[in-house]
N, CA, C and O atoms as a Maestro MAE file, in Angstrom:
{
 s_m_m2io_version
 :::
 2.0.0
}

f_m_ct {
 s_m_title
 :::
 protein
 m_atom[332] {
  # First column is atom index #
  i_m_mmod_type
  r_m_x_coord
  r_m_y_coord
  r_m_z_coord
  i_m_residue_number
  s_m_chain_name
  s_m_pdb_residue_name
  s_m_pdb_atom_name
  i_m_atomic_number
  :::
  1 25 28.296 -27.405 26.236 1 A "UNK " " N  " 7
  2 3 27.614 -26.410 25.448 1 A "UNK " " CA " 6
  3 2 28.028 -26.587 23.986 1 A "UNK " " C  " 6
  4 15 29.183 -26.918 23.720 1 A "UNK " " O  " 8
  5 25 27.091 -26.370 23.006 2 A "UNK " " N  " 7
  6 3 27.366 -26.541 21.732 2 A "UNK " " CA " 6
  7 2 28.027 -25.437 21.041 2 A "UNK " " C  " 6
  8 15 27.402 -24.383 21.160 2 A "UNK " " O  " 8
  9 25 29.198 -25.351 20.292 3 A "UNK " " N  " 7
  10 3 29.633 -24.480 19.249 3 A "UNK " " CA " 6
  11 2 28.623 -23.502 18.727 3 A "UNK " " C  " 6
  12 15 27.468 -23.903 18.581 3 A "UNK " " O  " 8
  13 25 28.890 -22.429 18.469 4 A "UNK " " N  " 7
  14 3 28.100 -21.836 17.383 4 A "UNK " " CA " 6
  15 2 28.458 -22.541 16.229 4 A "UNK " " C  " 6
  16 15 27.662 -23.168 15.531 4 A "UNK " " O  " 8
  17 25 30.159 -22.390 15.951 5 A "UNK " " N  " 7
  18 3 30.036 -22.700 14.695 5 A "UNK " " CA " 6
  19 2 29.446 -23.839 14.225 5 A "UNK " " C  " 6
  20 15 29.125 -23.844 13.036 5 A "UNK " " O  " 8
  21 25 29.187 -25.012 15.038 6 A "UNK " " N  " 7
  22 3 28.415 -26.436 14.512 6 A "UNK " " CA " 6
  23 2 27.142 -25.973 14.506 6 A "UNK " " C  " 6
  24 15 26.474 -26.242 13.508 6 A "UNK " " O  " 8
  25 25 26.664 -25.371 15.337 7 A "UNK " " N  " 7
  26 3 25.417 -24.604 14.423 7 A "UNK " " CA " 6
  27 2 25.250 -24.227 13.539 7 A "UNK " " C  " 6
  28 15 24.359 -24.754 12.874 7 A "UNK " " O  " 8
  29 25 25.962 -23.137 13.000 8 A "UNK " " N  " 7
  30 3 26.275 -22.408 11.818 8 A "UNK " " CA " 6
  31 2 26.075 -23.193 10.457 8 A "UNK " " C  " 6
  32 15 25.159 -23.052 9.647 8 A "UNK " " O  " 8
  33 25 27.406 -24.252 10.394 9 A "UNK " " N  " 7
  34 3 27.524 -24.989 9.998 9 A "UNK " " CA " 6
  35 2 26.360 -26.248 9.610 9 A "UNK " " C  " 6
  36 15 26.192 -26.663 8.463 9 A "UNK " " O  " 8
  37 25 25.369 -26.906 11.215 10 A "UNK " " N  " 7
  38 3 24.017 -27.129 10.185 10 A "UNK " " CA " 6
  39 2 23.445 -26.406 9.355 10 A "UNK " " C  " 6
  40 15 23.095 -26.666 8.204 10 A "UNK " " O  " 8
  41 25 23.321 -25.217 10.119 11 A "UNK " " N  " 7
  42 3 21.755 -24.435 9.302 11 A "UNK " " CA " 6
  43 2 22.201 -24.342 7.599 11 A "UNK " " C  " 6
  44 15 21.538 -24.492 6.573 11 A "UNK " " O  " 8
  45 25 23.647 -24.022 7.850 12 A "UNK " " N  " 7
  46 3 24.241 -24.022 6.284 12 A "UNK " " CA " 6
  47 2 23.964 -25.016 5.439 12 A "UNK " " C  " 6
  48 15 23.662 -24.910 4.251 12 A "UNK " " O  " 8
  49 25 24.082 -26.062 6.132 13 A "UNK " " N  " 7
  50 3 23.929 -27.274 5.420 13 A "UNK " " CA " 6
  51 2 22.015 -27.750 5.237 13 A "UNK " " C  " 6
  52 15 21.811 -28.707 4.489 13 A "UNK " " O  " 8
  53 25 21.309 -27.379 5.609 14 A "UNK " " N  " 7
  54 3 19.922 -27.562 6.024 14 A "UNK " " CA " 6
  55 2 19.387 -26.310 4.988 14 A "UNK " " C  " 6
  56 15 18.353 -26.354 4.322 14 A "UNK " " O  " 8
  57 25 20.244 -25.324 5.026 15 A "UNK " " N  " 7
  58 3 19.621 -24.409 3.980 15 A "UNK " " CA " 6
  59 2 20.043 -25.100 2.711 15 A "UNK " " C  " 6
  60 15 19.097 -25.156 1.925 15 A "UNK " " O  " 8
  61 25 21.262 -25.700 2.201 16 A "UNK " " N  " 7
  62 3 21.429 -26.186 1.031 16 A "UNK " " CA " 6
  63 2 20.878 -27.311 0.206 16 A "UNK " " C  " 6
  64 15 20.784 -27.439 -1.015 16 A "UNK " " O  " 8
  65 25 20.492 -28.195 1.340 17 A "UNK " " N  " 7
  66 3 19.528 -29.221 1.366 17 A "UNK " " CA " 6
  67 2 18.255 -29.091 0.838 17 A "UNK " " C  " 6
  68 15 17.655 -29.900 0.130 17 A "UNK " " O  " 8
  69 25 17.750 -27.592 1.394 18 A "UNK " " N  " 7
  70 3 16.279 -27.377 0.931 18 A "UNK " " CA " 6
  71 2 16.606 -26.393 0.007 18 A "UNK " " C  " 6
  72 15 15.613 -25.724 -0.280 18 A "UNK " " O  " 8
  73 25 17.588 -26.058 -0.552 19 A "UNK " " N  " 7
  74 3 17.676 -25.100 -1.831 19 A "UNK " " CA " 6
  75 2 17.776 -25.948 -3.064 19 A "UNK " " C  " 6
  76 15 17.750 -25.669 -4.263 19 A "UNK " " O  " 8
  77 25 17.920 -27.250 -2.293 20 A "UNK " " N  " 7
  78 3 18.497 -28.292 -3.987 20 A "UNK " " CA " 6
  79 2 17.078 -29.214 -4.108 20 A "UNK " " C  " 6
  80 15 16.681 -29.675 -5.178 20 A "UNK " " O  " 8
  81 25 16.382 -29.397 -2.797 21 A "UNK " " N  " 7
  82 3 15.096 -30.130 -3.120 21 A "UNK " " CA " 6
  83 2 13.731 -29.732 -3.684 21 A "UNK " " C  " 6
  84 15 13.453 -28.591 -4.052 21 A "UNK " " O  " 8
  85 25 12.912 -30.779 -3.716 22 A "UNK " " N  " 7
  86 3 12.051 -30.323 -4.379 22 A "UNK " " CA " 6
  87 2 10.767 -29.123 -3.461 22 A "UNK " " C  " 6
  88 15 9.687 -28.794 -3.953 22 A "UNK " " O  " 8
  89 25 11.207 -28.741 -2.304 23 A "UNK " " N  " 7
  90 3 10.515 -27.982 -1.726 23 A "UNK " " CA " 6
  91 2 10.764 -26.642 -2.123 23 A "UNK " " C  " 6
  92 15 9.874 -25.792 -2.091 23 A "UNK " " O  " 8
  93 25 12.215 -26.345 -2.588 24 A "UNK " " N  " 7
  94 3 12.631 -25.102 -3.083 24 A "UNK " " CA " 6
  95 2 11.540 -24.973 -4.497 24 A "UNK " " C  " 6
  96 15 10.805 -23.996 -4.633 24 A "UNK " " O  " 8
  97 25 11.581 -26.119 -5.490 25 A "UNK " " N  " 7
  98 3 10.656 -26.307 -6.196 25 A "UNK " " CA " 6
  99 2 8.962 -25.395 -5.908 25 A "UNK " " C  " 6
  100 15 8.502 -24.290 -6.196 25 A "UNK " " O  " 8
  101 25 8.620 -26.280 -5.392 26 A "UNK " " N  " 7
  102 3 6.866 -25.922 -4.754 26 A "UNK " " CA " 6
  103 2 6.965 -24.751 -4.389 26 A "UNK " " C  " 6
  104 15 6.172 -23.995 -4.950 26 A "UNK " " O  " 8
  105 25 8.006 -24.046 -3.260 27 A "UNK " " N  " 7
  106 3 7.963 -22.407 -2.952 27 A "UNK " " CA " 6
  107 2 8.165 -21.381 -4.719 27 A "UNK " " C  " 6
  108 15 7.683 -20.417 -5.312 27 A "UNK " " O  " 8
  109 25 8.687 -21.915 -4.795 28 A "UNK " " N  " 7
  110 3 8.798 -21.615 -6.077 28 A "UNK " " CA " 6
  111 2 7.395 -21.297 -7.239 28 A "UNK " " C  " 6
  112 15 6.948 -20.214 -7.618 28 A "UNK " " O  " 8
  113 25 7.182 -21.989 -7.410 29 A "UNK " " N  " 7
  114 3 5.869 -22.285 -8.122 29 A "UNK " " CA " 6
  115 2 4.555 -21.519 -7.859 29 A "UNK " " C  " 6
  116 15 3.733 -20.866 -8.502 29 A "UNK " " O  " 8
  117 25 4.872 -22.119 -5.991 30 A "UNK " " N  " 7
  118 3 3.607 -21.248 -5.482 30 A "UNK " " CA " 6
  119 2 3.314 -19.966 -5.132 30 A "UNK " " C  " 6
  120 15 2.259 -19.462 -4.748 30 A "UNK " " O  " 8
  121 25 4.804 -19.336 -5.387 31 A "UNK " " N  " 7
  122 3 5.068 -17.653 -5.408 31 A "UNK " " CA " 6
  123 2 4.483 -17.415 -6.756 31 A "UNK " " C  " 6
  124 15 3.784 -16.402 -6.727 31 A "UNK " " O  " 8
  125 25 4.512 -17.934 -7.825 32 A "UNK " " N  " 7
  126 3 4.579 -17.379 -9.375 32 A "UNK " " CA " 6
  127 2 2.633 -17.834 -9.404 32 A "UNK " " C  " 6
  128 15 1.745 -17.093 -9.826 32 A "UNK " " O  " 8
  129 25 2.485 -19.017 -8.912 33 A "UNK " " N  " 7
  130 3 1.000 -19.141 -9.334 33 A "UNK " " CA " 6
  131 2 -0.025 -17.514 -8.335 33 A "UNK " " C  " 6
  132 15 -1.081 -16.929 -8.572 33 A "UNK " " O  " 8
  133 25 0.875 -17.398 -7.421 34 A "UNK " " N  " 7
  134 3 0.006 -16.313 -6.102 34 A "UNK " " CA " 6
  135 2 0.009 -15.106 -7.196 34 A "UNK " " C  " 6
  136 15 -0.969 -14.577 -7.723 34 A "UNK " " O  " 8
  137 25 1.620 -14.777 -7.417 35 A "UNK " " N  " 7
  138 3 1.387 -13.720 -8.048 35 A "UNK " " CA " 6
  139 2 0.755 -13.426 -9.212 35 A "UNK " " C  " 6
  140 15 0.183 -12.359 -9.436 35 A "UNK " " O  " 8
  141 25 0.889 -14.824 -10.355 36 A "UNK " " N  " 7
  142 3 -0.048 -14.329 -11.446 36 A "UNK " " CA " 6
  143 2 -1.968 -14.705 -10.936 36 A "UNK " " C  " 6
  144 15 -2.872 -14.526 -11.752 36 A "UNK " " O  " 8
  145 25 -2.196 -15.149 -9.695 37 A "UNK " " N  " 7
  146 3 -3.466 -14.952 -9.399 37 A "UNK " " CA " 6
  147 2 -3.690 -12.950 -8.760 37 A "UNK " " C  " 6
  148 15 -4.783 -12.423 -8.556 37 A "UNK " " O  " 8
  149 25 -2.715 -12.463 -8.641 38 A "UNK " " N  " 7
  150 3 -2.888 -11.528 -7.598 38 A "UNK " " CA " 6
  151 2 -2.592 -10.064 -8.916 38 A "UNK " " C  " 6
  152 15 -2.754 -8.859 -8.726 38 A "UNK " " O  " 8
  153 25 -2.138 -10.759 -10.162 39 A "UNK " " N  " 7
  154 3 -2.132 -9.617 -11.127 39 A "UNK " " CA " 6
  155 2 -3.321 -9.087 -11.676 39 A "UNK " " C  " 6
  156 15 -3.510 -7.915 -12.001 39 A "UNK " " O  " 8
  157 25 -4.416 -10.409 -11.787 40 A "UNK " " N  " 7
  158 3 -5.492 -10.154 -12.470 40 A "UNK " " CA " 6
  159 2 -6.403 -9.886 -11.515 40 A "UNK " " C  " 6
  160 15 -7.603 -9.755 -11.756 40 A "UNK " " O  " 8
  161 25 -5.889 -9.790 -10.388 41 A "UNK " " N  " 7
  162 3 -7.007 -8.824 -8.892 41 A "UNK " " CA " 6
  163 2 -6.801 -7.503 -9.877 41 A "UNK " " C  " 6
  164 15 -6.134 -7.341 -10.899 41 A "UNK " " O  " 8
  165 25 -7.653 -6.652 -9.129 42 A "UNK " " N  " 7
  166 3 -7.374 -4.981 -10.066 42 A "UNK " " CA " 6
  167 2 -7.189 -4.615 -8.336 42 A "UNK " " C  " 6
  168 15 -8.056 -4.032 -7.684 42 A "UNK " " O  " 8
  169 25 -5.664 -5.170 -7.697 43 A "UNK " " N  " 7
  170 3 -5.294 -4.390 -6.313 43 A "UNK " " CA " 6
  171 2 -4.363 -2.948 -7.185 43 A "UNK " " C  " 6
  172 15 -4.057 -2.655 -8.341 43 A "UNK " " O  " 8
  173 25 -4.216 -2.442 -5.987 44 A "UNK " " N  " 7
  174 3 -2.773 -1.425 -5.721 44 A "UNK " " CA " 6
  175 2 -2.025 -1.556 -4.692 44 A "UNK " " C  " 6
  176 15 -2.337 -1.779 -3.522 44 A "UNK " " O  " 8
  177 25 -1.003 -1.408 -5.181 45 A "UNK " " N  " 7
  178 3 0.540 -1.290 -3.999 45 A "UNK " " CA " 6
  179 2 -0.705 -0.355 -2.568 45 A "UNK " " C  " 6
  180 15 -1.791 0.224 -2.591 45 A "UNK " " O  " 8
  181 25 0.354 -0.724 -1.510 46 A "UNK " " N  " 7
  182 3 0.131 -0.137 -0.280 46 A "UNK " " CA " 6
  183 2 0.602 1.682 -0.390 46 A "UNK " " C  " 6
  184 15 -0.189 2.540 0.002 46 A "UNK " " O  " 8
  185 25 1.951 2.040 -0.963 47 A "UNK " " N  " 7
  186 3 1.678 2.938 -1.335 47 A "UNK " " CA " 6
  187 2 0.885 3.893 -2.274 47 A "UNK " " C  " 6
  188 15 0.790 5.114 -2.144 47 A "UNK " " O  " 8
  189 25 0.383 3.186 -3.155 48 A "UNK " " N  " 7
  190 3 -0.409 4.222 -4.299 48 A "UNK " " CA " 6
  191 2 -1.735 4.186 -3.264 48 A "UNK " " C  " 6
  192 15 -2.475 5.161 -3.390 48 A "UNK " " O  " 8
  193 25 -2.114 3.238 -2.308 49 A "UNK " " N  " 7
  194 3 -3.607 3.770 -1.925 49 A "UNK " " CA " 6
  195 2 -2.973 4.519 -0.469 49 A "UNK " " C  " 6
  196 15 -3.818 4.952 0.315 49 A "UNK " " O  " 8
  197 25 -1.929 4.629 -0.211 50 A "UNK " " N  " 7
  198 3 -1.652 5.866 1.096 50 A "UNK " " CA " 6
  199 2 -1.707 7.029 -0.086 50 A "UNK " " C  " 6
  200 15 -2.319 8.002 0.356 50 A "UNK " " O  " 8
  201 25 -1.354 7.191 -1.161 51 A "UNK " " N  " 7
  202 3 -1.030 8.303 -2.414 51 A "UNK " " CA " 6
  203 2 -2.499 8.680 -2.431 51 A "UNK " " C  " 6
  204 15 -2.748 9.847 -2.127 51 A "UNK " " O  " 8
  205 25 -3.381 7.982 -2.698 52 A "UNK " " N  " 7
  206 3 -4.948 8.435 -3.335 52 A "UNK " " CA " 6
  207 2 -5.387 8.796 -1.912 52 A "UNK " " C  " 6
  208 15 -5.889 9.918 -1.864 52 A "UNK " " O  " 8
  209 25 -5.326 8.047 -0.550 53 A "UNK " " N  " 7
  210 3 -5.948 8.475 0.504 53 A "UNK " " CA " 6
  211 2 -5.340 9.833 0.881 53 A "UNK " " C  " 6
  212 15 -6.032 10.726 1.369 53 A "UNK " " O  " 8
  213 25 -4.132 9.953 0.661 54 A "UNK " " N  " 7
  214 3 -3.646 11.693 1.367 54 A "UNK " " CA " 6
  215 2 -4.849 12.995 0.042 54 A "UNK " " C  " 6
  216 15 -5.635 13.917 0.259 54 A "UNK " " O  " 8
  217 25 -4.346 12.336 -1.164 55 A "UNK " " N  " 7
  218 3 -5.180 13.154 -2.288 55 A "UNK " " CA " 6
  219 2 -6.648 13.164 -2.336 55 A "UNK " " C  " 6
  220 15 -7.149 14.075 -2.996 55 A "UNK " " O  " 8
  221 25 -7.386 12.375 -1.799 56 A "UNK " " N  " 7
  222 3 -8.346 12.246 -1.390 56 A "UNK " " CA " 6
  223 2 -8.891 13.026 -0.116 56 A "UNK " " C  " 6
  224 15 -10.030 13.475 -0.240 56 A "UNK " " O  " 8
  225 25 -8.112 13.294 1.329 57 A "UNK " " N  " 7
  226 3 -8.277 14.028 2.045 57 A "UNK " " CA " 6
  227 2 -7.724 15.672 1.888 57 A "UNK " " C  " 6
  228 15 -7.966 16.465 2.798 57 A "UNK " " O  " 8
  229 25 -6.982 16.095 0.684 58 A "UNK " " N  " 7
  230 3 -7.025 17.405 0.454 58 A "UNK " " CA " 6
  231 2 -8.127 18.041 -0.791 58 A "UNK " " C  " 6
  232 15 -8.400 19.192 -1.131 58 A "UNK " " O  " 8
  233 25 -8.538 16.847 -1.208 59 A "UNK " " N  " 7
  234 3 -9.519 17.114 -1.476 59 A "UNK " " CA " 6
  235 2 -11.042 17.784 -0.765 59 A "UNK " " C  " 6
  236 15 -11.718 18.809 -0.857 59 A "UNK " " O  " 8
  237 25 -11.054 16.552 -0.068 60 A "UNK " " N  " 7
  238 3 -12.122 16.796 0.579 60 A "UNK " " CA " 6
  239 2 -12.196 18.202 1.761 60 A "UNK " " C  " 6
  240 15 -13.240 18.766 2.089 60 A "UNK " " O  " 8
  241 25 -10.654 18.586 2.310 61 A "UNK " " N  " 7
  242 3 -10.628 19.914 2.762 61 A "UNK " " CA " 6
  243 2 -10.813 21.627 1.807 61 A "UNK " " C  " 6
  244 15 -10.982 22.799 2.143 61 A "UNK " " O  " 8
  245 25 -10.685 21.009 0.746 62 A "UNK " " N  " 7
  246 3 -10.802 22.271 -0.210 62 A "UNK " " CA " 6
  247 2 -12.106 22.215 -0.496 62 A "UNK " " C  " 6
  248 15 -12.550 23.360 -0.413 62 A "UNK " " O  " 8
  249 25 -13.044 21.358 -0.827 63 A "UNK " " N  " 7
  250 3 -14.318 20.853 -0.914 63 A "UNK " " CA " 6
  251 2 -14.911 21.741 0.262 63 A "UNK " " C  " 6
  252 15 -15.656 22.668 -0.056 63 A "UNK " " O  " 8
  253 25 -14.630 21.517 1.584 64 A "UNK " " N  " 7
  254 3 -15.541 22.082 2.757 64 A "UNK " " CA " 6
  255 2 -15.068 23.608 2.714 64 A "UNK " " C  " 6
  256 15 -15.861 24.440 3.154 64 A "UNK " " O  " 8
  257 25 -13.991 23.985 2.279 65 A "UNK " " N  " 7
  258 3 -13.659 25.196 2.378 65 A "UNK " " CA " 6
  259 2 -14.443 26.180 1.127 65 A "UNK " " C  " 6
  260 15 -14.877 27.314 1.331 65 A "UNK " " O  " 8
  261 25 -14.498 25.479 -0.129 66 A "UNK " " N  " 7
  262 3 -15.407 26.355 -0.879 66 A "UNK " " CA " 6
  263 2 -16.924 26.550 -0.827 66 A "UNK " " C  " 6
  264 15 -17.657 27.397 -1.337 66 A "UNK " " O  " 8
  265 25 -17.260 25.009 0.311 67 A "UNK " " N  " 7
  266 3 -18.245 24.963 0.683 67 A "UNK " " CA " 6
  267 2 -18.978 26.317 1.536 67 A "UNK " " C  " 6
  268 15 -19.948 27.056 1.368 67 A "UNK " " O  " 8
  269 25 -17.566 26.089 2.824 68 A "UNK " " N  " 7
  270 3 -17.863 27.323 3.667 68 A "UNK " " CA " 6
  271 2 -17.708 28.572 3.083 68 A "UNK " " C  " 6
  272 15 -18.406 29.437 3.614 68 A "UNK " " O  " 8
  273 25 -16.892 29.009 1.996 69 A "UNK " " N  " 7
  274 3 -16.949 30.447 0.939 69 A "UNK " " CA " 6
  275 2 -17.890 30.796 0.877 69 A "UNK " " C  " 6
  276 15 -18.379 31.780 1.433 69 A "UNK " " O  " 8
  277 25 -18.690 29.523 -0.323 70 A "UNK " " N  " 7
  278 3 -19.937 29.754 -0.637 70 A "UNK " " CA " 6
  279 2 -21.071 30.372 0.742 70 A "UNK " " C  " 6
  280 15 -21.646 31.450 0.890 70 A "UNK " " O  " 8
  281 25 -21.041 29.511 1.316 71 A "UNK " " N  " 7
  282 3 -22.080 29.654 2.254 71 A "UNK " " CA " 6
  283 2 -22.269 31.269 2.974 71 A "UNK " " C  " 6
  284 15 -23.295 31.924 3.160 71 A "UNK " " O  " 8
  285 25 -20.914 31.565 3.261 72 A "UNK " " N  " 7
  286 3 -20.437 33.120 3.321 72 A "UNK " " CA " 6
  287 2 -21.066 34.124 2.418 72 A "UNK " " C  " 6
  288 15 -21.837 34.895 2.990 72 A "UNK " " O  " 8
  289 25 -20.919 34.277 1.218 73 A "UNK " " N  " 7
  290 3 -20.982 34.956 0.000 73 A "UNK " " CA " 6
  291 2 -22.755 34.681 -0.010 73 A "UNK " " C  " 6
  292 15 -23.478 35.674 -0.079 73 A "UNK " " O  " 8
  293 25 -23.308 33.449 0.054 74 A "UNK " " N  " 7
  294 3 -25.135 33.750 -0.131 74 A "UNK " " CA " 6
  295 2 -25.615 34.115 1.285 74 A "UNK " " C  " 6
  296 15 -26.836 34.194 1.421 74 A "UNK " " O  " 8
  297 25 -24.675 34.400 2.590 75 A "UNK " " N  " 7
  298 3 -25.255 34.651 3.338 75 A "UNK " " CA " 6
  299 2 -25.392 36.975 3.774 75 A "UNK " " C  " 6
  300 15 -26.100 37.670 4.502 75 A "UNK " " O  " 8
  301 25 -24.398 37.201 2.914 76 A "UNK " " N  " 7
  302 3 -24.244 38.291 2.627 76 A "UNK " " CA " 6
  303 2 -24.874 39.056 2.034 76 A "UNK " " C  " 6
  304 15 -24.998 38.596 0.899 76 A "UNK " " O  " 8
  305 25 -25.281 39.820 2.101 77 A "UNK " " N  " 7
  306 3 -26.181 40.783 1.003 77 A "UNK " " CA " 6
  307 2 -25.579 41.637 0.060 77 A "UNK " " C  " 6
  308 15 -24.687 42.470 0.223 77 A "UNK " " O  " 8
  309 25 -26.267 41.271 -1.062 78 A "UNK " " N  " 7
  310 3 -26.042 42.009 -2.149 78 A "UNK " " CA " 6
  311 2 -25.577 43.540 -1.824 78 A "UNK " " C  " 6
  312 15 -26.338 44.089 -1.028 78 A "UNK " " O  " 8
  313 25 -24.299 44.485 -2.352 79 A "UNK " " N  " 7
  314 3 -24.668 45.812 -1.944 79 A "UNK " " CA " 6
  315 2 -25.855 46.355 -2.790 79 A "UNK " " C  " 6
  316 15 -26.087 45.587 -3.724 79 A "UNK " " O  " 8
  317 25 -26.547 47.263 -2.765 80 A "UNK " " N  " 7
  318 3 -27.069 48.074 -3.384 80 A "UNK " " CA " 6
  319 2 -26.739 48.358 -4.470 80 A "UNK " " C  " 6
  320 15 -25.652 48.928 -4.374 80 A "UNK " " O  " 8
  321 25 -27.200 48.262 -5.979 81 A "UNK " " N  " 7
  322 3 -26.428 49.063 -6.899 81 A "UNK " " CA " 6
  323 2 -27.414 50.127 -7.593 81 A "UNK " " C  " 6
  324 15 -27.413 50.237 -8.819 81 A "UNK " " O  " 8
  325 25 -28.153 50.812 -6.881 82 A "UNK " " N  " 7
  326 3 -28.732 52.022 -6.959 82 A "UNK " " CA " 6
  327 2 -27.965 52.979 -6.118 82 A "UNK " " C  " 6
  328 15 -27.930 52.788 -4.903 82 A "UNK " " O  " 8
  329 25 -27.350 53.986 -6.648 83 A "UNK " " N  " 7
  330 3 -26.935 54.773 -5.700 83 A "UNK " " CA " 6
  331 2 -27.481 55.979 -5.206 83 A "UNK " " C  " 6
  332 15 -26.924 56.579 -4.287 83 A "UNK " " O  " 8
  :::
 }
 m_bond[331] {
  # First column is bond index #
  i_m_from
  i_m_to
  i_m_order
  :::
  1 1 2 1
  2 2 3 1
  3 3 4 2
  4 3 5 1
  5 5 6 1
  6 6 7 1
  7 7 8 2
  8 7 9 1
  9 9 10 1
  10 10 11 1
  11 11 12 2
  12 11 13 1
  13 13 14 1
  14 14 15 1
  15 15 16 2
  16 15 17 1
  17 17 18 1
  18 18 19 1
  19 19 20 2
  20 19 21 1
  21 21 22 1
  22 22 23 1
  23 23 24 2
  24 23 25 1
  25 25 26 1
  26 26 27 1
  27 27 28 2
  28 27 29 1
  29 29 30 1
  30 30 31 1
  31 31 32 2
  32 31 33 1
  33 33 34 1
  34 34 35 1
  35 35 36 2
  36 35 37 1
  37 37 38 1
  38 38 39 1
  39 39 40 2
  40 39 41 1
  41 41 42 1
  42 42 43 1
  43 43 44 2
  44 43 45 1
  45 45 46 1
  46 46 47 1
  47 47 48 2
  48 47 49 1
  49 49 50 1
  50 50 51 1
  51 51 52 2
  52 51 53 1
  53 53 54 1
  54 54 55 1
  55 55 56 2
  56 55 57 1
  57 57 58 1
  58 58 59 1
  59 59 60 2
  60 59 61 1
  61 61 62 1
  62 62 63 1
  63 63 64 2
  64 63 65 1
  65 65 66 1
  66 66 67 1
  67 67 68 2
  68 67 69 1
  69 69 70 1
  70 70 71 1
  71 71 72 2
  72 71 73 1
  73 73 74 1
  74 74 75 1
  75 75 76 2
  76 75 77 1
  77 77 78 1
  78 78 79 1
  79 79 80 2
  80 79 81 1
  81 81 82 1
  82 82 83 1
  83 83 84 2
  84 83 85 1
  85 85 86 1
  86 86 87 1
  87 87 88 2
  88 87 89 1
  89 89 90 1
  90 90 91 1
  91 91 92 2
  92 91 93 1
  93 93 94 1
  94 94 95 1
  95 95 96 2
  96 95 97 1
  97 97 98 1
  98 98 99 1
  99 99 100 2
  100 99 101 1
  101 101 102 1
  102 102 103 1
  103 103 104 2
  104 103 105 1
  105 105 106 1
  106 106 107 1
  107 107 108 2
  108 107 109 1
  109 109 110 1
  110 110 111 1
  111 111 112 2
  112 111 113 1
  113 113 114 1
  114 114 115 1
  115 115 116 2
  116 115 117 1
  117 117 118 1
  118 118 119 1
  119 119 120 2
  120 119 121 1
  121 121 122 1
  122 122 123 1
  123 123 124 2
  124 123 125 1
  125 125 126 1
  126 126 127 1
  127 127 128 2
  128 127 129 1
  129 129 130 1
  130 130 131 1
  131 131 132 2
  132 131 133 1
  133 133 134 1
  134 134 135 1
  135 135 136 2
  136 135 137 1
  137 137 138 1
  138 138 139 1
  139 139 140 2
  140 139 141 1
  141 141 142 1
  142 142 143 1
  143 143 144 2
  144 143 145 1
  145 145 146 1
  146 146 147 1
  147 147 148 2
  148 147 149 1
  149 149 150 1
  150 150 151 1
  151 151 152 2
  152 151 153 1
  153 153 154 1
  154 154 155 1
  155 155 156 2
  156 155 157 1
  157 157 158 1
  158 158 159 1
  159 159 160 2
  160 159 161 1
  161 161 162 1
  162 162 163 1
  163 163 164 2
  164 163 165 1
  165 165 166 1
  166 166 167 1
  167 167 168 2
  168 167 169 1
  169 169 170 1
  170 170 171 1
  171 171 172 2
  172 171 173 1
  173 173 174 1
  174 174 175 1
  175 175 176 2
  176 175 177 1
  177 177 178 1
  178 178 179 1
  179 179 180 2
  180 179 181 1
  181 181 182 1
  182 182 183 1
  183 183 184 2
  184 183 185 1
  185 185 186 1
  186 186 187 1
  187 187 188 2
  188 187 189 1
  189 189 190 1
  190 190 191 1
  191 191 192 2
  192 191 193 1
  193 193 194 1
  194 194 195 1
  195 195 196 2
  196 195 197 1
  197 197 198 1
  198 198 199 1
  199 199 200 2
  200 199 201 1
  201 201 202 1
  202 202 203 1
  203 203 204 2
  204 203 205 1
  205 205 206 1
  206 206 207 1
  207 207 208 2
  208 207 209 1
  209 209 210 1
  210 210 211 1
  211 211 212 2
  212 211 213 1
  213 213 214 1
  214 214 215 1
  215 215 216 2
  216 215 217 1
  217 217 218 1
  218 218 219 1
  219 219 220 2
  220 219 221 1
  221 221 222 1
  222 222 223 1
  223 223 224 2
  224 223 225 1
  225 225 226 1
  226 226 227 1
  227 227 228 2
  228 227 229 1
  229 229 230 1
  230 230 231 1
  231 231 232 2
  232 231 233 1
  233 233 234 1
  234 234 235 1
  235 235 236 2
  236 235 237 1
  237 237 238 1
  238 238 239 1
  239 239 240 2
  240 239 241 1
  241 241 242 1
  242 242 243 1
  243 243 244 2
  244 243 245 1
  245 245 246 1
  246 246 247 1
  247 247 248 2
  248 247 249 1
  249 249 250 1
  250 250 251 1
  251 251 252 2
  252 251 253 1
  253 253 254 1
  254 254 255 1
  255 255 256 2
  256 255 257 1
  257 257 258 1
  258 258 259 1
  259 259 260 2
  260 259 261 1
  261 261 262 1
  262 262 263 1
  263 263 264 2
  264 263 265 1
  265 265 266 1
  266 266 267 1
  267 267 268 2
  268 267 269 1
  269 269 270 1
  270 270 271 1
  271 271 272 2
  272 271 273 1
  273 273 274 1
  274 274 275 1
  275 275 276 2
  276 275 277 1
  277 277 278 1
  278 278 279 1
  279 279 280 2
  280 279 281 1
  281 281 282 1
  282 282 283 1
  283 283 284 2
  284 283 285 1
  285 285 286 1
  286 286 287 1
  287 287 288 2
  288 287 289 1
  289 289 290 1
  290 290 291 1
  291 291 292 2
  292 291 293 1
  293 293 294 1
  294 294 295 1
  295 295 296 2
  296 295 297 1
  297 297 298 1
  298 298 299 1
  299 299 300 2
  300 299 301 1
  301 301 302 1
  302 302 303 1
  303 303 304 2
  304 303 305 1
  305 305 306 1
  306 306 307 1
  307 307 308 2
  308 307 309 1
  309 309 310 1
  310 310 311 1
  311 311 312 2
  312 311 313 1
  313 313 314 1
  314 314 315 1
  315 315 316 2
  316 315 317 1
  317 317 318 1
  318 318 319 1
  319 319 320 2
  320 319 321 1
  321 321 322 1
  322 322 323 1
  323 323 324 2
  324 323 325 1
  325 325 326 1
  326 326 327 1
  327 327 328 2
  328 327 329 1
  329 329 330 1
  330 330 331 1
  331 331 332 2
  :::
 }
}
């Protein structure tokens, strides 16, 4: 059965390998080209659109609720103001 630690010990060495080559390079690069393609998207973070979707649905409950007010209030009759 093999050591952990000679395991250990590759991956250590296999991570340093690709931290000094030119692949660390290219990951590199191709993070900075993604992100400056992904600045001039007009996105939002995952949280600001959970932020607008919650504000968006209390909206839309106050919306049906003045809706239903309204609907109340013209379904009512005027009192009398002859007395």
């Amino acid at each position: 059965m093999l050591d952990p630690r000679i395991i250990e010990q590759l991956g250590a060495r296999l991570s340093s390998l690709l931290a000094n080559s030119p692949a660390a390079d290219v990951e590199k690069n191709a993070r900075a080209l993604l992100a400056s393609f992904f600045s001039r998207l007009d996105l939002v973070s995952r949280e600001e659109f959970d932020v607008q979707t919650r504000l968006l649905q209390r909206t839309r409950e106050k919306l049906q609720a003045l809706e239903a007010r309204l609907d109340q209030l013209e379904k009512t009759p005027p009192p009398d103001a002859t007395p």
